[in-house]
N, C-alpha and C positions, 0 to 999 in steps of 0.2 A: 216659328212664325209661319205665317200659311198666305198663301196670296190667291186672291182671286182670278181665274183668267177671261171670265167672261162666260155665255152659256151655261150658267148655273155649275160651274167647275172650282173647285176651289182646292189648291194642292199643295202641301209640305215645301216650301222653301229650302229644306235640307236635300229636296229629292231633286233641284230643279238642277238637268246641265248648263243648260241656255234656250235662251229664247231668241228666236230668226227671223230676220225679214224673209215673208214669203215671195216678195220681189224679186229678193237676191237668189234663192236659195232654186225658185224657178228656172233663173238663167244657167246654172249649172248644170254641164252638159251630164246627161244619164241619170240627171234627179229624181228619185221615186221617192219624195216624201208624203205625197198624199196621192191617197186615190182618189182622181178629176171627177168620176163616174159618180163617188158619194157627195160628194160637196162644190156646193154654186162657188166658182176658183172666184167670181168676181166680189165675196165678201170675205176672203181669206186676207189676215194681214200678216198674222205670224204663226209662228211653228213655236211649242213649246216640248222642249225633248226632257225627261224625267228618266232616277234610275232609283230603284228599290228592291234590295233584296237581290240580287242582279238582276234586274229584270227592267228592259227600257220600254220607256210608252212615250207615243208622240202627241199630242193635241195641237187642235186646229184651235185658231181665237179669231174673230171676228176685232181683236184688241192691236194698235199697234205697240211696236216692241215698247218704243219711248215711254209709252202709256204703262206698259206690264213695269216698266223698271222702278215706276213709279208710284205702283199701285201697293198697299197694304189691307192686310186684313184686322 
């Protein structure tokens, strides 16, 4: 199954770790989950982490989490 996460992205369900409030995930001290420079932080809602093949990739969604848990493709 494959979920949409918003931004024209749409990715394997078997590949997803989790998906994170970019809220929470902010307040943790030493957080480098996204780089501020590339993206307006104030349309960030969550972080979606993925692994394939070992290989981990992170996306930004303008989606909140509740919303992605909910979403299908």
């Amino acid at each position: 199954m494959y979920k949409n996460i918003g931004n024209n992205i749409i990715i394997n369900t078997k590949e997803i770790i989790g998906f994170f409030n970019y809220k929470t995930l902010k307040n943790i001290k030493n957080s480098d989950f996204v780089n501020k420079k590339q993206v307006e932080e104030d349309k960030i809602k969550s972080i979606i982490i993925t692994e394939n093949k070992n290989e981990v990739k992170k996306y930004i969604s303008n989606i909140s989490t509740q919303t992605l848990s909910k979403r299908k493709l």
